[in-house]
C-alpha positions as CSV (number, residue, x, y, z in Angstrom):
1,X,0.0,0.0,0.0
2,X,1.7,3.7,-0.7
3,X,1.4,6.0,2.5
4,X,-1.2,8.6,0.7
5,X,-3.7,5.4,0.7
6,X,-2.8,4.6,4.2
7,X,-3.1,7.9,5.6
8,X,-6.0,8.1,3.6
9,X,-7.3,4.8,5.7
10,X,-6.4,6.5,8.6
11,X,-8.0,9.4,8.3
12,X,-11.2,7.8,7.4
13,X,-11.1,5.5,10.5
14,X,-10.4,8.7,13.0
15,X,-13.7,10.5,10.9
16,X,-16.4,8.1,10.5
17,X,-16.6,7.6,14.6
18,X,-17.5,11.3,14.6
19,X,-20.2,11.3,11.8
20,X,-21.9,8.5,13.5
21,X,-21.6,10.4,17.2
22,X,-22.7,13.4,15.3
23,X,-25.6,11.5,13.5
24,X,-26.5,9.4,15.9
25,X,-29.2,11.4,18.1
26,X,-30.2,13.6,14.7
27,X,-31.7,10.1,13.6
28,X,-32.2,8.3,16.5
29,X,-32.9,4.5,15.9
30,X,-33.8,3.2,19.4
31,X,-36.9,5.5,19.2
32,X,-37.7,5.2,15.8
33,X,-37.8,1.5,16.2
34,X,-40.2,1.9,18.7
35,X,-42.1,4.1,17.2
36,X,-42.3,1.8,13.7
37,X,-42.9,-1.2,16.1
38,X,-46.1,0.6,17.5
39,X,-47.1,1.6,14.2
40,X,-46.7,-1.9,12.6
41,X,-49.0,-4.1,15.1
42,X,-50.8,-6.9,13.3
43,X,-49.0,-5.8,9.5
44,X,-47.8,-8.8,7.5
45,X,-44.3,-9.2,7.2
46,X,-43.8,-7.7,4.0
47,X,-45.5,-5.2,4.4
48,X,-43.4,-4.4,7.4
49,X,-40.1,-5.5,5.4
50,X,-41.6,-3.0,2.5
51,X,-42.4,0.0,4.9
52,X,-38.8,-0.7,6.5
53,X,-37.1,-0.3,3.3
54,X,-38.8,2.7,2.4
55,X,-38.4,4.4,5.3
56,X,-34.4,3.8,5.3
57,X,-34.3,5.1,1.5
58,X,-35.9,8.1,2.6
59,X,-33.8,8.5,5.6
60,X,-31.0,8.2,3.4
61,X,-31.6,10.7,0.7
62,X,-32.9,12.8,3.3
63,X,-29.3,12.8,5.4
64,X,-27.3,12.8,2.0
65,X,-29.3,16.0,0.9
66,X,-28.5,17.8,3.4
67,X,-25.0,16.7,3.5
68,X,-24.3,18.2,0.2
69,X,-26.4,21.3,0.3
70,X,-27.2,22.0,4.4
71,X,-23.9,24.6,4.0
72,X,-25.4,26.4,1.3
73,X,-28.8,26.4,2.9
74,X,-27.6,27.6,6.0
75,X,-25.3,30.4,4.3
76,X,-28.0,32.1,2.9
77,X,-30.0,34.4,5.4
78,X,-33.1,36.1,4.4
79,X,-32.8,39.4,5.5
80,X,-35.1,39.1,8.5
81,X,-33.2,36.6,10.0
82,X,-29.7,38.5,9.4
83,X,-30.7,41.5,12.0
84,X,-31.3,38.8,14.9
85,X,-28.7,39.1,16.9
């Protein structure tokens, strides 16, 4: 392996501990487990295995949209909100 792969590696491992701290109470899978578990009672299993995978594509593109734009979005103040302060 050259060194820039390896500190590439490296870098990666110290990094994704702190996306999933920093993610992990924005999404919150204990309680959203619960939550689907309630709303589920008495489905058939494909329909909860269908509803499941739904819901995590969702979550997904949600999270991934707002990694890629949340900067911009939060760059741009309306002007009511740029006197607050």
């Amino acid at each position: 392996m050259s060194d820039q792969l390896m500190t590439s590696l490296l870098i990666a491992l110290k990094i994704i501990p702190m996306i999933f701290a920093a993610l992990f109470p924005v999404v919150n899978p204990i309680g959203t487990a619960l939550i689907l578990f309630g709303m589920t009672r008495g489905v058939d299993d494909q329909t909860w295995k269908s509803m499941s995978r739904k819901i995590a594509f969702y979550s997904f593109l949600f999270l991934t949209f707002f990694f890629f734009f949340g900067g911009y979005i939060v760059s741009v103040q309306p002007s009511h909100l740029a006197n607050i302060r």
